[in-house]
C-alpha atoms as a printed R data frame, in Angstrom:
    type eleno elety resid chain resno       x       y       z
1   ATOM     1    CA   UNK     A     1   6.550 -19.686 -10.342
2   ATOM     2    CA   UNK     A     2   8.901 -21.356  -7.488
3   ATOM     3    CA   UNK     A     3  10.068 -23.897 -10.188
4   ATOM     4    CA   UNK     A     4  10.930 -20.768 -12.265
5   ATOM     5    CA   UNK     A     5  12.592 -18.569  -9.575
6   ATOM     6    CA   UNK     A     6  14.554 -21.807  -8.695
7   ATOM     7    CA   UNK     A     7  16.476 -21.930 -12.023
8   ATOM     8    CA   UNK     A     8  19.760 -20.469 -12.068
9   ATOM     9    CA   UNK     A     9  21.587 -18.629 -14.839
10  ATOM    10    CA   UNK     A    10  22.456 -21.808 -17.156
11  ATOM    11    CA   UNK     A    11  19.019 -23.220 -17.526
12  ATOM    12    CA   UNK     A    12  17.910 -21.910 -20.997
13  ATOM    13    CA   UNK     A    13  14.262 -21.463 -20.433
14  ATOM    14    CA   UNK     A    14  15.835 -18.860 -17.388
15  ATOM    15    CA   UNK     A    15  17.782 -16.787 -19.524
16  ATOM    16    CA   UNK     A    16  15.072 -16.479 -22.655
17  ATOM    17    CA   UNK     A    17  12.503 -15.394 -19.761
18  ATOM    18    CA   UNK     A    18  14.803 -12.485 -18.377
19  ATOM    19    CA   UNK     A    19  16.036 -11.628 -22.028
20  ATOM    20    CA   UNK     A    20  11.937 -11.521 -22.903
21  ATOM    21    CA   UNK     A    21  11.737  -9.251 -19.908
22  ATOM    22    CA   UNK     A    22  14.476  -6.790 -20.406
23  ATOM    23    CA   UNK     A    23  12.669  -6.543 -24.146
24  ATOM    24    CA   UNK     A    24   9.122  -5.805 -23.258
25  ATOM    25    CA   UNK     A    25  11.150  -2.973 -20.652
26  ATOM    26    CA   UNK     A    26  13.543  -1.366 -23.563
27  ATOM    27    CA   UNK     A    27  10.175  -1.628 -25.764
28  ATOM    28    CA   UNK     A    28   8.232   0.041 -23.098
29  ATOM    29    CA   UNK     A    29  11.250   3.179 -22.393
30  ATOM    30    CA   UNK     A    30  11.459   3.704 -25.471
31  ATOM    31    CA   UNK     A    31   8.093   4.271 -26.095
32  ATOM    32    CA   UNK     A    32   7.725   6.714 -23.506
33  ATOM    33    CA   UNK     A    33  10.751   8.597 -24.689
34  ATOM    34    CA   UNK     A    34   9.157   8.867 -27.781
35  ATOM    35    CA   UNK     A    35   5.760   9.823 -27.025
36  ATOM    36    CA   UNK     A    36   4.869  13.135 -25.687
37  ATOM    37    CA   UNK     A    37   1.191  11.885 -24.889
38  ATOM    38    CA   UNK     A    38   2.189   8.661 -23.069
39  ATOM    39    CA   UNK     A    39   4.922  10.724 -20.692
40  ATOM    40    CA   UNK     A    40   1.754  12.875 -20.413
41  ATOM    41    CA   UNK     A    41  -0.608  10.262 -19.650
42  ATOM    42    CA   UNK     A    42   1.732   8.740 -17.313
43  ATOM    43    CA   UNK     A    43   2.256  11.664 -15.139
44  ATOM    44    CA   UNK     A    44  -0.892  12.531 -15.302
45  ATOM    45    CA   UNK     A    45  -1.873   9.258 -13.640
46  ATOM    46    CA   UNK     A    46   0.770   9.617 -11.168
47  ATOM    47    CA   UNK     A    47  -0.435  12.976 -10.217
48  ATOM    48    CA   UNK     A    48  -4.198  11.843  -9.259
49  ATOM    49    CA   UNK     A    49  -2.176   8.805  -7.981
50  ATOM    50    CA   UNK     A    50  -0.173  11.575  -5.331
51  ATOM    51    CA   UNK     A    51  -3.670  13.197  -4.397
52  ATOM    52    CA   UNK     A    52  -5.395  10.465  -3.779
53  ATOM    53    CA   UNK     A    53  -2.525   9.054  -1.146
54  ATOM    54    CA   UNK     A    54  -2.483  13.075  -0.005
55  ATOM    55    CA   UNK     A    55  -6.648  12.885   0.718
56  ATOM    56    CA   UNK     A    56  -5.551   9.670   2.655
57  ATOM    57    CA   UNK     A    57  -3.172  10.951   4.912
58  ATOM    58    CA   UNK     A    58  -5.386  13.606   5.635
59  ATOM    59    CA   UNK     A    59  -8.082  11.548   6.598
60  ATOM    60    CA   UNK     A    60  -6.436   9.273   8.422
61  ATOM    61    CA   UNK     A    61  -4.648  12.554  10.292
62  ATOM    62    CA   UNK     A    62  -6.758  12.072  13.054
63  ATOM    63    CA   UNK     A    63  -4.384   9.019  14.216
64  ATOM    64    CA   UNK     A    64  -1.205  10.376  12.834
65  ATOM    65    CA   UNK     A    65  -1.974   9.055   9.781
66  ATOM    66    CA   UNK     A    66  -1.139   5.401  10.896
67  ATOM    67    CA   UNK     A    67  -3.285   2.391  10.945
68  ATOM    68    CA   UNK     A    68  -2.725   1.238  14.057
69  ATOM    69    CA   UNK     A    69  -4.581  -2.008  14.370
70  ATOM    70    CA   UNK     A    70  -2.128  -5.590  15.033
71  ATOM    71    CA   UNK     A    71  -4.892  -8.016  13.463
72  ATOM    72    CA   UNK     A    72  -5.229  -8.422   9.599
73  ATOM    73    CA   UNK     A    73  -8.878  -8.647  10.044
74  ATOM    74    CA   UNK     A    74  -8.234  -4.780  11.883
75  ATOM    75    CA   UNK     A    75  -5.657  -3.439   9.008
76  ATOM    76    CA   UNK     A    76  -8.390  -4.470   6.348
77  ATOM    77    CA   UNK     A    77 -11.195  -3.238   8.000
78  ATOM    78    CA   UNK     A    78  -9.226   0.030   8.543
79  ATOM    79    CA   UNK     A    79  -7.767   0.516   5.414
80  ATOM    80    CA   UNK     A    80 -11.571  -0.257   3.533
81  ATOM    81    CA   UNK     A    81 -12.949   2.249   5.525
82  ATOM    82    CA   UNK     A    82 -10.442   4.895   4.555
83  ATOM    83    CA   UNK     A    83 -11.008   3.774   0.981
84  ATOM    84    CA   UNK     A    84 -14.756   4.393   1.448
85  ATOM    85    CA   UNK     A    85 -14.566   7.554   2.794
86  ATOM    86    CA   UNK     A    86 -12.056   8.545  -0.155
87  ATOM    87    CA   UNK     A    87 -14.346   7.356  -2.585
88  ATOM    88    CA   UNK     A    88 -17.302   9.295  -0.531
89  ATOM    89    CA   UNK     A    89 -15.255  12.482  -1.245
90  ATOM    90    CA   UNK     A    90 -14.387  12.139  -4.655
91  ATOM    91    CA   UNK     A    91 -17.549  11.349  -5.272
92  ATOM    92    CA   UNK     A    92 -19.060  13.960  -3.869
93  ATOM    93    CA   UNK     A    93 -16.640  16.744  -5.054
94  ATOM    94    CA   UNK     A    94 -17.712  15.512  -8.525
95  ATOM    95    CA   UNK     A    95 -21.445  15.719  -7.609
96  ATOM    96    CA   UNK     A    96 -20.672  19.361  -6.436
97  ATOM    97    CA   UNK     A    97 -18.874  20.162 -10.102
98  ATOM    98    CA   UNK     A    98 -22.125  18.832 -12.011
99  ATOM    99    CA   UNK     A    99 -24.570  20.890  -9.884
100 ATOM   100    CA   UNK     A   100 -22.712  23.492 -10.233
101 ATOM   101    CA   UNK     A   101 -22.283  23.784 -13.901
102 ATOM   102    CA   UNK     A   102 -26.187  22.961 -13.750
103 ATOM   103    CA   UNK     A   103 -26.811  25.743 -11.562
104 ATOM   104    CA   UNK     A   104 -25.040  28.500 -13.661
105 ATOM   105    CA   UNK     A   105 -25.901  26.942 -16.606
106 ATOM   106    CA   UNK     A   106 -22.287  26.521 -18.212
107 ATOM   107    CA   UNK     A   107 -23.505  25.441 -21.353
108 ATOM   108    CA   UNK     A   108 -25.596  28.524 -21.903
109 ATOM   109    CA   UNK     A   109 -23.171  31.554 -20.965
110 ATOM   110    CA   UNK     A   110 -20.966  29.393 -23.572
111 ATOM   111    CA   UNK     A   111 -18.325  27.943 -21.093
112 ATOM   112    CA   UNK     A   112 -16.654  25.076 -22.520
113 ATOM   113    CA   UNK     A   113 -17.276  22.126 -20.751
114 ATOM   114    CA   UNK     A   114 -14.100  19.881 -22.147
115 ATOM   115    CA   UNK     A   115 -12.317  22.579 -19.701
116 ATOM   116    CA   UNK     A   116 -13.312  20.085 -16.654
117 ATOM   117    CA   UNK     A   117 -11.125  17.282 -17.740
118 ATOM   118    CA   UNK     A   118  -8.231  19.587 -16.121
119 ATOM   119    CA   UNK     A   119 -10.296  19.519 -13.052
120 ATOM   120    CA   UNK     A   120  -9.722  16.566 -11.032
121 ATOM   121    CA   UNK     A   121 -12.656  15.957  -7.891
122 ATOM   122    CA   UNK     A   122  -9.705  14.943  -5.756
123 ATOM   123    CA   UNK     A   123  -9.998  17.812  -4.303
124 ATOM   124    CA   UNK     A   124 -10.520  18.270  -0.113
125 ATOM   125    CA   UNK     A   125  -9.769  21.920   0.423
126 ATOM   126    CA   UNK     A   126 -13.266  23.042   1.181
127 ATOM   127    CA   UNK     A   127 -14.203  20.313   3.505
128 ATOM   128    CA   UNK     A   128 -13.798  19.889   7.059
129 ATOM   129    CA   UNK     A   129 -12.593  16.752   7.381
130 ATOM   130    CA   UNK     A   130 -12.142  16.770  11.425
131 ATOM   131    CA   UNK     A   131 -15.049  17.597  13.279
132 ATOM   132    CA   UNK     A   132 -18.582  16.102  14.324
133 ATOM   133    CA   UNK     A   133 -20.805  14.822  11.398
134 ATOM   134    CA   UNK     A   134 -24.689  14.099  12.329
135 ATOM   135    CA   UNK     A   135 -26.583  11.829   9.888
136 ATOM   136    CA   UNK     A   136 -29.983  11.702   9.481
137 ATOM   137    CA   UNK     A   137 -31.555   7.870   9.012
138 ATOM   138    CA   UNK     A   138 -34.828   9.291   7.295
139 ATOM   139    CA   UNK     A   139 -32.597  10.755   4.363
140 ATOM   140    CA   UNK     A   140 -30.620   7.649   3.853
141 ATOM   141    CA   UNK     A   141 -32.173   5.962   0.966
């Protein structure tokens, strides 16, 4: 890759590289100017994409939502515990949508069930995400 970035614009195997690159981009725009599912796709994904750095800041409110540590060995160990905790909420939200169409039996009062693909578990609103959390060992599996 240095040897590559190294040539300049008259070196041929430069130029076919860049003019293979601006193809696969035109290929790719038009594409999604084309296609009313991929622009869909594609904002979809950036839309759980925004949430999921919005549950972060949140999270990480409690220090100004910075990551304060100098080390790498600190930053890492910071920002994998954020992820964690993420993950613990997403997971959990989703848990939560389960039991409840379990509990109310969804299926049975004839609610349609494909409806929870537009419901996305990144979702924080009904926790409390400051505040003192006591664990109990013995229900730790």
């Amino acid at each position: 890759m240095r040897r590559l970035v190294g040539f300049g614009e008259k070196n041929r195997f430069y130029k076919a590289n860049r003019d293979f690159g601006r193809i696969i981009k035109t290929e790719n725009i038009l594409k999604y100017m084309v296609s009313p599912q991929l622009r869909e796709r594609r904002r979809k994904g950036l839309l759980k994409t925004e949430q999921l750095h919005q549950l972060s800041r949140d999270v990480a409110f409690g220090k100004h939502g910075k990551i304060t540590g100098r080390e790498f060995d600190q930053l890492k160990n910071s920002c994998n515990c954020l992820t964690l905790i993420d993950a613990c909420i997403v997971y959990w939200q989703a848990k939560e949508m389960m039991r409840v169409c379990e509990e109310y039996r969804a299926v049975e009062q004839g609610i349609n069930l494909h409806l929870l693909k537009h419901v996305s578990p990144i979702e924080w609103s009904n926790l409390i995400l400051y505040g003192e959390y006591f664990i109990k060992k013995s229900l730790i599996r």
